[in-house]
C-alpha positions in Angstrom: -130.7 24.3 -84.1 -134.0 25.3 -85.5 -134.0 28.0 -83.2 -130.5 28.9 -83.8 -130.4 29.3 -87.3 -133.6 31.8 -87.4 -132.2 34.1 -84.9 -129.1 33.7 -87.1 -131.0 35.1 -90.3 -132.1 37.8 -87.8 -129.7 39.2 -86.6 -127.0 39.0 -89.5 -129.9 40.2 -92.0 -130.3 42.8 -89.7 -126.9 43.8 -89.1 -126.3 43.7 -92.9 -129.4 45.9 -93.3 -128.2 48.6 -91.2 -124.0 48.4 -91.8 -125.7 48.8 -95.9 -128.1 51.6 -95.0 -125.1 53.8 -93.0 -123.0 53.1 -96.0 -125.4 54.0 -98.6 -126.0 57.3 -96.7 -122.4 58.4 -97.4 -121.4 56.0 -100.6 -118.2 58.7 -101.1 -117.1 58.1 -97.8 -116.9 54.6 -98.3 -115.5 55.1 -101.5 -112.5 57.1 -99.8 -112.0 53.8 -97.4 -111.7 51.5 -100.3 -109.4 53.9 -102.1 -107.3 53.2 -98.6 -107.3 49.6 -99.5 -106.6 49.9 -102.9 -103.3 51.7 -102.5 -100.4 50.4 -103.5 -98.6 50.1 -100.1 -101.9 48.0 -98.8 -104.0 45.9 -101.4 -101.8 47.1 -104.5 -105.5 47.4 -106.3 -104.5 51.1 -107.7 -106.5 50.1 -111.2 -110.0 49.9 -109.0 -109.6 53.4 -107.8 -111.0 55.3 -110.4 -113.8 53.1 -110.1 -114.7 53.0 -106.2 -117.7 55.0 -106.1 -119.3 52.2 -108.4 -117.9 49.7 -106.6 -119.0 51.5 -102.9 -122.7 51.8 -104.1 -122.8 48.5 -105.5 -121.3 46.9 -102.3 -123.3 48.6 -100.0 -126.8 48.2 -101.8 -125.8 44.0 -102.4 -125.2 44.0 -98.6 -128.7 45.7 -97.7 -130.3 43.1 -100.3 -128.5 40.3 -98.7 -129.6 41.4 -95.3 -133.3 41.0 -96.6 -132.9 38.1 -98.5 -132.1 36.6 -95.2 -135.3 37.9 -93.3 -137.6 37.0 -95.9 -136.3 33.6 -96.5 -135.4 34.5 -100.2 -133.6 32.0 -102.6 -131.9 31.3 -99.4 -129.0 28.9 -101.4 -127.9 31.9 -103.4 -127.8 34.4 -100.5 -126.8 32.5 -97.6 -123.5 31.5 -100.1 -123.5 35.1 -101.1 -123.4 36.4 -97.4 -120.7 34.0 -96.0 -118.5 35.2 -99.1 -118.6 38.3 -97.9 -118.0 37.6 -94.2 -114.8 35.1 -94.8 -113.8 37.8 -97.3 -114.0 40.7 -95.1 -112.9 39.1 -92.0 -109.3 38.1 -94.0 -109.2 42.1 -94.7 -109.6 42.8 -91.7 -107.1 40.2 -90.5 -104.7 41.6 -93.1 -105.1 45.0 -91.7 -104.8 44.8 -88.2 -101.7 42.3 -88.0 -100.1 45.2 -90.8 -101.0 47.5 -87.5 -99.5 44.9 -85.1 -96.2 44.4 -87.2 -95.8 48.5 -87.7 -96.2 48.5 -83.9 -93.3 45.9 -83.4 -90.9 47.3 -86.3 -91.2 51.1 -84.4 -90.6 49.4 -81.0 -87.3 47.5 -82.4 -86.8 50.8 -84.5 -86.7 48.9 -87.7 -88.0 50.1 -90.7 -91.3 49.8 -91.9 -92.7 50.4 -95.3 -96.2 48.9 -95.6 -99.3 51.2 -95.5 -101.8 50.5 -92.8 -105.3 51.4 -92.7 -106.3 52.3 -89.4 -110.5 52.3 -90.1 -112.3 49.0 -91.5 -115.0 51.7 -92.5 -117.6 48.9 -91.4 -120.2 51.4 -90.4 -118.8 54.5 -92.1 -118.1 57.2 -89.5 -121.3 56.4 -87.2 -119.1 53.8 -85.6 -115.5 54.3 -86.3 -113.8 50.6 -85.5 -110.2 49.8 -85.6 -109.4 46.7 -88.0 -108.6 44.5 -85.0 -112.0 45.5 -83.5 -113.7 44.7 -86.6 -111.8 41.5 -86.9 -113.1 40.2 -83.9 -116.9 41.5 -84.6 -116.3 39.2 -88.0 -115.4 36.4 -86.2 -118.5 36.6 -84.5 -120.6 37.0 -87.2 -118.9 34.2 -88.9 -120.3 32.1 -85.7 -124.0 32.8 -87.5 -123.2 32.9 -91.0 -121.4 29.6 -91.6 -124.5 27.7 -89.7 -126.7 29.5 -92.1 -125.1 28.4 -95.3 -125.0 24.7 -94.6 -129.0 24.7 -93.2 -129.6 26.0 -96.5 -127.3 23.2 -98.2 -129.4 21.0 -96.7 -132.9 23.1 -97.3 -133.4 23.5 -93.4 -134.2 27.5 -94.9 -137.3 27.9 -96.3 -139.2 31.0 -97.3 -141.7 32.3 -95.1 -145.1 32.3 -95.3 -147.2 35.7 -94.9 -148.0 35.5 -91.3 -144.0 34.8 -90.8 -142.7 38.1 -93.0 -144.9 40.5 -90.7 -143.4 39.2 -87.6 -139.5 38.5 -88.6 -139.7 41.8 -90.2 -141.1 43.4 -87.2 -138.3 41.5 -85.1 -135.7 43.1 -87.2 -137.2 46.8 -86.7 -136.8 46.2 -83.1 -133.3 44.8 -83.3 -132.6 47.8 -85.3 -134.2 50.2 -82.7 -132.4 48.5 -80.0 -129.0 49.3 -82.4 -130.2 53.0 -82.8 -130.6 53.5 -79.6 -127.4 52.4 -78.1 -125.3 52.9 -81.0 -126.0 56.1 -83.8 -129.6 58.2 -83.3 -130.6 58.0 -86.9 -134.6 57.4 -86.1 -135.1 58.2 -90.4 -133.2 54.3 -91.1 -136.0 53.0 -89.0 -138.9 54.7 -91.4 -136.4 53.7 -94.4 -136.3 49.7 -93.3 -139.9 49.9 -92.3 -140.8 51.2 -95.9 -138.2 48.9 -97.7 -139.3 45.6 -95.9 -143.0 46.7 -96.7 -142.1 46.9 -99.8 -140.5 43.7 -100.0 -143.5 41.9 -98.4 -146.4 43.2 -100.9 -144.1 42.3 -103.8 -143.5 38.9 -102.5 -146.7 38.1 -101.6 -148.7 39.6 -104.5 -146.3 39.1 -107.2 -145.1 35.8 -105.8 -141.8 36.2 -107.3 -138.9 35.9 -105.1 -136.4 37.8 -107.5 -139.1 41.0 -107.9 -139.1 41.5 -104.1 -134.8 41.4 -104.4 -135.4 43.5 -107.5 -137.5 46.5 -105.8 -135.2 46.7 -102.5 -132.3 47.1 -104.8 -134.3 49.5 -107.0 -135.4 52.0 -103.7 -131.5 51.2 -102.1 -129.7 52.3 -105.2 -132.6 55.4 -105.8 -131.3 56.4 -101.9 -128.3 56.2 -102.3 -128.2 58.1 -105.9 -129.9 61.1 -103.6 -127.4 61.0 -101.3 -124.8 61.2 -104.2 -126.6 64.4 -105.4 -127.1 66.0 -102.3 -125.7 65.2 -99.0 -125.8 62.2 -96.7 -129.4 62.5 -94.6 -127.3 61.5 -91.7 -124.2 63.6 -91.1 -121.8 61.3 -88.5 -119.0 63.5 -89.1 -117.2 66.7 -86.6 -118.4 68.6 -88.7 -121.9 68.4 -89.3 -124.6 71.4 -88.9 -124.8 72.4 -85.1 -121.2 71.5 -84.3 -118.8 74.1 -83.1 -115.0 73.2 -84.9 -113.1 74.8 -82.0 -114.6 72.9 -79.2 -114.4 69.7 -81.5 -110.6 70.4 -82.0 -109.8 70.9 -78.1 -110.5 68.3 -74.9 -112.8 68.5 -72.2 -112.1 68.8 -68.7 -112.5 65.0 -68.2 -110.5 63.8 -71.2 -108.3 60.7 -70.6 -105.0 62.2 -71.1 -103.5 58.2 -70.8 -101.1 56.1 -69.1 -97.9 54.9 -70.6 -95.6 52.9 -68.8 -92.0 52.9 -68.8 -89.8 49.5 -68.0 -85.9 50.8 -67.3 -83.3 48.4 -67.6 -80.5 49.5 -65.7 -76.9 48.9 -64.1 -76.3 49.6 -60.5 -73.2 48.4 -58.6 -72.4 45.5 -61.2 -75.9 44.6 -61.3 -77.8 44.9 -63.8 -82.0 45.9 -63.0 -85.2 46.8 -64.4 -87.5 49.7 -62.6 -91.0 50.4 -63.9 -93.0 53.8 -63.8 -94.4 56.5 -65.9 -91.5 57.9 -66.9 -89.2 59.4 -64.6 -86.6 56.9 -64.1 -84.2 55.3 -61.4 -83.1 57.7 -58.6 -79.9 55.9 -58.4 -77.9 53.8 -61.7 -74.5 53.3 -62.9 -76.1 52.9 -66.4 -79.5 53.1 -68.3 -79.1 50.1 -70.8 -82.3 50.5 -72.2 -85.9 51.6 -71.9 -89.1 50.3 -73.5 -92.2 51.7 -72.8 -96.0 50.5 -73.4 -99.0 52.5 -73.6 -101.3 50.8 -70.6 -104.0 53.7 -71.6 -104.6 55.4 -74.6 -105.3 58.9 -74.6 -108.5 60.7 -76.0 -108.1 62.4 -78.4 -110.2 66.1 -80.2 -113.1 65.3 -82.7 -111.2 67.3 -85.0 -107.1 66.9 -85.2 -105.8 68.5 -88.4 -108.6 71.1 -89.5 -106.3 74.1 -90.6 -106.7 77.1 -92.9 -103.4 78.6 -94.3 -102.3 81.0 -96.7 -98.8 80.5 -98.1 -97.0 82.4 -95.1 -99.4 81.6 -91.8 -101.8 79.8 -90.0 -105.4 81.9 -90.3 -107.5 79.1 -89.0 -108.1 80.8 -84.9 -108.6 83.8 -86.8 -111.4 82.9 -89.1 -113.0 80.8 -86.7 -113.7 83.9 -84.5 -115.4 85.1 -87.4 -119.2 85.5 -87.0 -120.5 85.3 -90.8 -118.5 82.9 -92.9 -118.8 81.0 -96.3 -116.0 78.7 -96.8 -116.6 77.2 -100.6 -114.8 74.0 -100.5 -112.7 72.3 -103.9 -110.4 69.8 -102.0 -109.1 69.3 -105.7 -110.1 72.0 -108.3 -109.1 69.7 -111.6 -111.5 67.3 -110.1 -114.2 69.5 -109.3 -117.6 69.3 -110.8 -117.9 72.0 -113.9 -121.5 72.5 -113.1 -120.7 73.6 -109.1 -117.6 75.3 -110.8 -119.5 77.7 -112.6 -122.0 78.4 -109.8 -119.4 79.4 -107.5 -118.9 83.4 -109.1 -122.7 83.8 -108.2 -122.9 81.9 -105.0 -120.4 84.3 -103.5 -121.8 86.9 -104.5 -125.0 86.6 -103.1 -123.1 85.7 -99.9 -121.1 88.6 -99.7 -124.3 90.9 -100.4 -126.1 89.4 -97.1 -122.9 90.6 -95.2 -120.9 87.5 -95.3 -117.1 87.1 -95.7 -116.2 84.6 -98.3 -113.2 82.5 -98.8 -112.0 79.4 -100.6 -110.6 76.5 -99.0 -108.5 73.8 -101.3 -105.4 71.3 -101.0 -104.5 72.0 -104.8 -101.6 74.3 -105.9 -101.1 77.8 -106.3 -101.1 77.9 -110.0 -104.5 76.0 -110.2 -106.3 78.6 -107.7 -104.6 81.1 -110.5 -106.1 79.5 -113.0 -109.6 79.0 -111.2 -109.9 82.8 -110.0 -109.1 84.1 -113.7 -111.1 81.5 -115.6 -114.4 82.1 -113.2 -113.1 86.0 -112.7 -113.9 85.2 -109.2 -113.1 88.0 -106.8 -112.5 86.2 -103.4 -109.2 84.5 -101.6 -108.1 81.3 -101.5 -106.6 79.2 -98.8 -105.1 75.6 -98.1 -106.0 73.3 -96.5 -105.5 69.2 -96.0 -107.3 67.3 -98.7 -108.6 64.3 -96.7 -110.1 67.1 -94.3 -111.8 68.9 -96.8 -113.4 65.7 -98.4 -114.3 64.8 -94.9 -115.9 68.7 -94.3 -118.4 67.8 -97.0 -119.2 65.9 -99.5 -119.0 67.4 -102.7 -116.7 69.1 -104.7 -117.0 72.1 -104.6 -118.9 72.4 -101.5 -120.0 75.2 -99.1 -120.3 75.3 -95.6 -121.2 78.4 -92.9 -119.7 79.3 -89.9 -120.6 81.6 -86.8 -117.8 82.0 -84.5 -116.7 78.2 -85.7 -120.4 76.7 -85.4 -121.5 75.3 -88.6 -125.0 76.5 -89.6 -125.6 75.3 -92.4 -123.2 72.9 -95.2 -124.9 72.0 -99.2 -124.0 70.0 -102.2 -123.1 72.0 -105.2 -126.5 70.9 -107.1 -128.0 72.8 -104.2 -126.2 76.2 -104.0 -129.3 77.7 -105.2 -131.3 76.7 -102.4 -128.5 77.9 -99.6 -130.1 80.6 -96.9 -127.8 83.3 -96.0 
């Protein structure tokens, strides 16, 4: 049990470390999940929304802090309590979520109506590991496996800080357990340096302070000042389709050796006075006095593009092949133009300008209405065209409103914040 319950603090302080850190990276994007759970066909939380970027960077910096609590051995009552909070909490969630997904699957197949939301993404691991809820429910009940030991050992005081000798080595358990995750799972060799630094951190404030809370106090302190850069920036880590070096058309189409799936289809079926059932992939009976009734099941599930519902429109036509085959492109990004930064508003008259001097073709790209572009274009007297676009693509395109991002023949050189507009090379 000894044993047990120190490879427990391992591995969950490590995971926690790590599902933190990929969050932190892209706080909005978490923020955008939770605004999925807050909606009022889900959760009915619609008050929280407005504050969900607080509540994403909070969550996601606790859980880091958490994670080294654990390693270090660090007020082990409060965080162990803490930890299995979280874990019963988010394994309900995603309990809640997947059986929403099971019962919309059942109502479609009896063809009853169905008028909860479901979210389809637990948002665990942002977008470096997409998992479906029922996925994540399972990887929670696992986790729960650990985490409930680990709160009655420390009931019981079985947890006890560690001594010096013990930091250096758990913490350099935990770097390798994080390798091992890198390699396998997402490629991002700068959380290694950033865990490296923050559990060095944590050991010289521990052991030359000797107080437990300052060591808590500076990994929240260089978690929240990361994750504040990333707010005023972009993520370090881009996980998305559409990050620097990614061509959007091959993202939107399949490869040669794409699972195109397998559904089957069970016929139920009259013949001679008898009634039958036939199963195959959907062509049906040869022979039959009467199909009764056909239900199907989806043995494999097809993959599916990268990228499904990237478009650029005007009001009357689909320009999105057309400015993809474009060689020098600035699309400036607002996915909501009365939400938009007035700082990155007021940048944008300049920023195109520059662009279109270095030989580049400049457009907008929004989900808001007509009469708002209007209203943008004569109030910043800006003299290129807008066009529309899906607003949960555009916030997923890049993370800040407005944005920019370039494009050669659909391969995106280069994507920046609105604080850093200044700095873009054309």
């Amino acid at each position: 049990m000894k044993y047990f319950i120190l490879i427990s603090r391992l591995l969950v302080g490590s995971l926690f470390i790590i599902s933190g850190l990929i969050k932190c990276n892209d706080s909005i994007g978490f923020s955008y999940k939770l605004n999925d759970y807050f909606a009022e066909g889900v959760l009915n939380l619609e008050f929280l929304i407005p504050y969900s970027l607080g509540l994403a960077a909070m969550i996601c910096v606790v859980e880091i802090v958490l994670g080294v609590a654990l390693i270090f051995g660090l007020i082990p009552k409060i965080t162990t309590s803490l930890v299995l909070l979280m874990m019963l909490f988010f394994t309900w969630l995603t309990w809640y979520t997947s059986n929403c997904l099971t019962e919309m699957e059942m109502a479609t197949k009896a063809g009853e109506d169905f008028f909860k939301e479901c979210v389809t993404d637990c948002g665990c691991f942002g977008d470096a590991i997409p998992l479906e809820p029922y996925e994540s429910f399972l990887k929670d009940l696992v986790l729960l496996i650990f985490t409930i030991p680990l709160f009655f050992a420390s009931i019981f005081n079985k947890i006890k800080t560690n001594t010096s000798a013990q930091d250096l080595w758990y913490s350099g358990f935990s770097i390798g357990l994080l390798m091992i995750f890198n390699i396998i799972f997402i490629q991002w060799w700068f959380s290694l340096l950033f865990v490296a630094v923050l559990l060095g951190l944590v050991y010289l404030l521990k052991n030359k302070i000797q107080k437990q809370w300052s060591a808590l106090a500076g990994a929240y302190i260089l978690c929240l000042l990361f994750t504040y850069y990333c707010l005023e920036h972009l993520p370090v880590k881009d996980f998305r389709a559409y990050k620097i070096g990614d061509n959007l058309s091959q993202n939107m189409t399949l490869g040669p050796d794409a699972e195109k799936g397998l559904t089957e289809y069970t016929w139920t079926y009259s013949l001679n006075g008898k009634e039958m059932t036939y199963v195959d992939e959907g062509r049906g009976p040869k022979t039959y006095d009467k199909i009764i009734a056909v239900d199907t099941e989806v043995v494999v599930e097809p993959d599916e593009p990268k990228i499904t519902d990237f478009s650029i429109e005007s009001q009357e036509e689909d320009l999105t092949e057309a400015f993809l085959s474009k060689e020098k492109l600035v699309i400036l990004t607002l996915y909501n133009i009365n939400k938009s930064n007035k700082k990155g508003i007021e940048k944008l008259k300049t920023l195109s300008e520059t662009a279109r001097k270095k030989g580049y073709e400049v457009i907008g790209l929004t989900a808001s209405g007509e009469d708002d572009v209007k209203a943008l274009k004569k109030y910043q007297n800006l003299n290129f065209n807008f066009y529309y676009g899906d607003e949960k693509v555009i916030k997923t395109m890049v993370r800040s409103n407005p944005g920019l991002i370039i494009l050669d023949k659909a391969t995106v050189l280069d994507k920046a914040h609105w604080n850093d507009f200044e700095n873009t090379k054309f």
